[in-house]
MARVEXGU-101674 format. One record per residue (C-alpha): x, y, z. Coordinates in steps of 0.5 Angstrom, whole numbers. Layout:
% residues N
R   east  north     up
R      X      Y      Z
...
END
This chain:
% residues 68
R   east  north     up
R    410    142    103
R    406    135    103
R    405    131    110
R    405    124    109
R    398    120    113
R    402    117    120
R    398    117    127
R    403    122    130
R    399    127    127
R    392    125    131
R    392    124    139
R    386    120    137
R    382    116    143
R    376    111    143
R    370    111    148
R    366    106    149
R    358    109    151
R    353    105    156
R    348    107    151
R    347    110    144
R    341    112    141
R    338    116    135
R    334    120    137
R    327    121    131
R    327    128    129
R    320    131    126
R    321    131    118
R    320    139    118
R    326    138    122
R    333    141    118
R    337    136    121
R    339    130    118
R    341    126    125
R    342    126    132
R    345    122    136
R    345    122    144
R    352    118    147
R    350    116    154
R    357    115    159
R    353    113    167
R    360    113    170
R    362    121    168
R    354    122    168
R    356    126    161
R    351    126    155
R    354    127    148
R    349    130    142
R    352    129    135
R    348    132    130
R    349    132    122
R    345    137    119
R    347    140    111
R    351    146    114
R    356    140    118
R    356    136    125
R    356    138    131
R    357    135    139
R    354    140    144
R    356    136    152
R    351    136    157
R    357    134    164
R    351    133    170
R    358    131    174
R    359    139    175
R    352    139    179
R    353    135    183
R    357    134    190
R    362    129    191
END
């Protein structure tokens, strides 16, 4: 069964960040590139890492330390 390439198939979503910046890695460092992903409203952090083995996001939420 083949599946024809149609947006139906991705709930796909676009973010804007405050700030993107690519973090300088040691060069013994087994990653390729990591990016940080900034959001002030949310206070969320995103880290996006290329590496040989793939890519990665690992999420740091400071909004569940914080009262309000």
């Amino acid at each position: 069964m083949s599946h024809d390439d149609d947006d139906e198939r991705y709930d796909a979503s676009q973010q804007e960040f405050d700030d993107v910046s690519e973090l300088l890695l040691p060069e013994s460092s087994s990653v390729d590139s990591q990016l940080r992903l900034h959001d002030a409203e949310a206070n969320t952090l995103l880290y996006v890492t290329e590496s040989s083995e793939g890519i990665s996001v690992n999420v740091r939420d400071d909004s569940a330390f914080t009262d309000g």
